[in-house]
LOTI-322522 format. One line per field, with one value per residue: residue in three letters; x, y, z of N, C-alpha, C in turn. Coordinates in Angstrom, 1 decimal. Layout:
residuo [ALA;...]
n.u [X;...]
n.v [Y;...]
n.w [Z;...]
ca.u [X;...]
ca.v [Y;...]
ca.w [Z;...]
c.u [X;...]
c.v [Y;...]
c.w [Z;...]
//
This chain:
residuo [UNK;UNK;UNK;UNK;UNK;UNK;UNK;UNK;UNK;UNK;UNK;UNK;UNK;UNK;UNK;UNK;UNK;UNK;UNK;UNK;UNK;UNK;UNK;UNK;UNK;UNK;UNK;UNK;UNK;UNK;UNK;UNK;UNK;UNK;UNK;UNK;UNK;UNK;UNK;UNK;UNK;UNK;UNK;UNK;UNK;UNK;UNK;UNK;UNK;UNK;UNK;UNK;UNK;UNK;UNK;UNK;UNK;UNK;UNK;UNK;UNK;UNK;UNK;UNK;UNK;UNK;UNK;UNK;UNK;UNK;UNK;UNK;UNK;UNK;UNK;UNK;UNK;UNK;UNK;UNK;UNK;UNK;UNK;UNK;UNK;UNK;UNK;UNK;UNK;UNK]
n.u [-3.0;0.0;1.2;3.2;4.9;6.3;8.4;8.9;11.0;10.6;12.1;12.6;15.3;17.7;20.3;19.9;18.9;20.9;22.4;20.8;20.6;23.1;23.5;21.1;21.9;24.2;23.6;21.6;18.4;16.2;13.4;13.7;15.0;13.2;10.9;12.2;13.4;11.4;8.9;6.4;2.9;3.2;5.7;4.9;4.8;6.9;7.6;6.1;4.2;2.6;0.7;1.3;0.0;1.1;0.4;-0.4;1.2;3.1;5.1;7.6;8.5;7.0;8.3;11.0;10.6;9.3;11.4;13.5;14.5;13.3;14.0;16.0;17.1;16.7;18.4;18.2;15.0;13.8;11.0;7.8;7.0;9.2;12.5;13.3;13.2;13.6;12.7;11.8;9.2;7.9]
n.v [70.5;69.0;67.8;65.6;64.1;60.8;58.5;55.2;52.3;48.6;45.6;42.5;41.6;43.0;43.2;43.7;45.8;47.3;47.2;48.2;51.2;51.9;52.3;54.1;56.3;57.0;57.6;56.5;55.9;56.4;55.6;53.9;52.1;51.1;50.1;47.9;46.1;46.2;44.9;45.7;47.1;49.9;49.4;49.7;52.2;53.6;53.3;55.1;56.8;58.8;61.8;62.4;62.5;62.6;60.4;58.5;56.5;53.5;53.8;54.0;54.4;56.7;58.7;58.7;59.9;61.8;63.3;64.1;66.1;67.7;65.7;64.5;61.1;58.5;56.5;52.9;52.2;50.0;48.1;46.7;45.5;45.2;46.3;49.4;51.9;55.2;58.5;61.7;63.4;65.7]
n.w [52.6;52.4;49.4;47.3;44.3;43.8;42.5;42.4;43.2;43.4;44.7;45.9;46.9;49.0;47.8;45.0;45.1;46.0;43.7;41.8;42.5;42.4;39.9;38.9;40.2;38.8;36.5;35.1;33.3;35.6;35.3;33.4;35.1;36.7;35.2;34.5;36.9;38.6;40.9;41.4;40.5;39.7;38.0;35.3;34.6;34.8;37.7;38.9;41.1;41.5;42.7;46.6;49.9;53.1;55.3;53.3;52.6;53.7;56.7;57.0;54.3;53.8;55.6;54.1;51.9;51.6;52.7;50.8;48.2;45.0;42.2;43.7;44.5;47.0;49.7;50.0;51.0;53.7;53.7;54.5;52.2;50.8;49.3;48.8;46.0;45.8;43.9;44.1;42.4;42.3]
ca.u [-2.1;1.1;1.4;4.4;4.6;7.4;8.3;9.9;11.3;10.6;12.1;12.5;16.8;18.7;21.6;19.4;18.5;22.2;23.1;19.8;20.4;24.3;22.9;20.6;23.1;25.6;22.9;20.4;17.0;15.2;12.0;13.6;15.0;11.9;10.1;13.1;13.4;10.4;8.6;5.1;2.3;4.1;6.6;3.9;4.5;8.3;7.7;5.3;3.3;1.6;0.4;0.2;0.0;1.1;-0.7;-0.8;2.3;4.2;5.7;9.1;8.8;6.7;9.6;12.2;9.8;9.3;12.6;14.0;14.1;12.8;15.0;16.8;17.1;16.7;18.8;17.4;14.2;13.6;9.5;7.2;6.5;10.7;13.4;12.8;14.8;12.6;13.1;11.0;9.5;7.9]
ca.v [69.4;69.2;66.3;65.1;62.9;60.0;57.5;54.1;50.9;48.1;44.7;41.9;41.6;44.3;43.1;43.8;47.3;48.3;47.2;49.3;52.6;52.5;52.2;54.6;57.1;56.8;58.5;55.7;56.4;55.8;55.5;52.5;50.9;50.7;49.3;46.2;45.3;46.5;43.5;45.9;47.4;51.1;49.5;50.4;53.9;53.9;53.9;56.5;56.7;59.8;62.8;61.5;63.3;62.2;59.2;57.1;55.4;53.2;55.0;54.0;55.1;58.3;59.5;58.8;60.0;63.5;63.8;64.5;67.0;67.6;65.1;63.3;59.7;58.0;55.0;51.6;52.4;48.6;48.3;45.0;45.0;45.0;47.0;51.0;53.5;56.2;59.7;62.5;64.0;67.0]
ca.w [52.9;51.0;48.2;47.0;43.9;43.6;41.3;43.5;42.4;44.3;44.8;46.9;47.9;48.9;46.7;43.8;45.1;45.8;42.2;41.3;43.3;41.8;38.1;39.0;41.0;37.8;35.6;33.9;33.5;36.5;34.8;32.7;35.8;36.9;34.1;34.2;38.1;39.8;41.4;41.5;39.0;39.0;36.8;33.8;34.3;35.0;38.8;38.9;41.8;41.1;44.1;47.4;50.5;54.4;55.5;52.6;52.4;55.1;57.8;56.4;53.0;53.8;56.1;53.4;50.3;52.5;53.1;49.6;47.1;43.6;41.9;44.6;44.5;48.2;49.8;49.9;52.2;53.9;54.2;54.7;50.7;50.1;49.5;47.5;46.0;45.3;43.5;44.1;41.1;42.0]
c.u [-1.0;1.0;2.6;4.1;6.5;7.1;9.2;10.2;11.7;10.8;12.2;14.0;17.4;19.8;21.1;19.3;20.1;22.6;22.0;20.3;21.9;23.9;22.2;21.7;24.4;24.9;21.5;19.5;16.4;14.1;12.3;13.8;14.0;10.9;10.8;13.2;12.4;9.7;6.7;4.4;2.3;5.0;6.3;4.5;5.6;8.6;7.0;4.1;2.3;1.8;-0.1;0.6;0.6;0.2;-1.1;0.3;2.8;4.5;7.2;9.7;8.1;7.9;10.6;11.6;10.1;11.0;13.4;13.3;13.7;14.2;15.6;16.2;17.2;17.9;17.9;16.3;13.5;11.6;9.0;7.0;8.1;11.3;12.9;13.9;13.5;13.4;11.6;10.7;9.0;7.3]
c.v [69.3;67.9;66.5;64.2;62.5;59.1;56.1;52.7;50.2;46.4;44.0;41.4;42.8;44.6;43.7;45.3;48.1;47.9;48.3;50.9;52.8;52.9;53.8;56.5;57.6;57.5;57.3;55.9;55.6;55.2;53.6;51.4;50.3;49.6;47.7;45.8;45.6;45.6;44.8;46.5;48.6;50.4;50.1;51.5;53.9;54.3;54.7;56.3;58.2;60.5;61.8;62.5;62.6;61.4;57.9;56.3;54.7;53.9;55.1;54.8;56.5;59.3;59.8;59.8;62.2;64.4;64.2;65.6;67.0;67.2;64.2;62.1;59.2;56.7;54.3;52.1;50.8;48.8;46.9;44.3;44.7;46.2;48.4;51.6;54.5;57.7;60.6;63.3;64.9;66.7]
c.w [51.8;50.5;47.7;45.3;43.7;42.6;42.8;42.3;43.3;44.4;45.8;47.8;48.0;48.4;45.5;43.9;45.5;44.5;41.7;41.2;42.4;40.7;38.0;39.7;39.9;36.3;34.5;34.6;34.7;36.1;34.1;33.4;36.3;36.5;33.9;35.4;39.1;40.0;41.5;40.4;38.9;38.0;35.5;33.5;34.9;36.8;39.2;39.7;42.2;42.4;45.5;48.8;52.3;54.8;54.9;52.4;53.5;55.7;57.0;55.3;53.0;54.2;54.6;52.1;50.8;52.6;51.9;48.7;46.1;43.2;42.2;44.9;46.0;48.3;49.5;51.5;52.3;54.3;54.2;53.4;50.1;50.6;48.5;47.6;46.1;45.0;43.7;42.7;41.0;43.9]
//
């Protein structure tokens, strides 16, 4: 089964997450935005949601997580917990 791991950053307006994703898109550490507007307990770890495989995440955010490359930063994926960016990190 293939595994993925991401990092996300997850708040609760989508104003907040399009000021994020620019910030983020414009070269600042993802890891730090993380650590300063994430509303969950990845923030610790810069976002860092470690190996995860098909199945465990949302539908919403699995599609979008799947769908990126090593590196690439996502839109705003809308899910029941909020708004995400997410970067794929390997």
């Amino acid at each position: 089964m293939e595994k993925i791991r991401c990092a996300h950053i997850l708040v609760e307006k989508e104003s907040v997450a399009n000021e994020i994703l620019e910030k983020a898109r414009k070269g600042e550490s993802f890891s730090k935005l993380a650590e300063q507007y994430s509303i969950d307990g990845s923030r610790r770890r810069g976002g860092d949601l470690g190996f995860f495989g098909r199945g465990t995440m949302v539908r919403e955010f699995e599609a979008a997580a799947f769908g990126l490359k090593k590196g690439e930063i996502s839109g705003i994926v809308r899910t029941q917990f909020g708004y995400h960016i997410i970067k794929r990190l390997e």
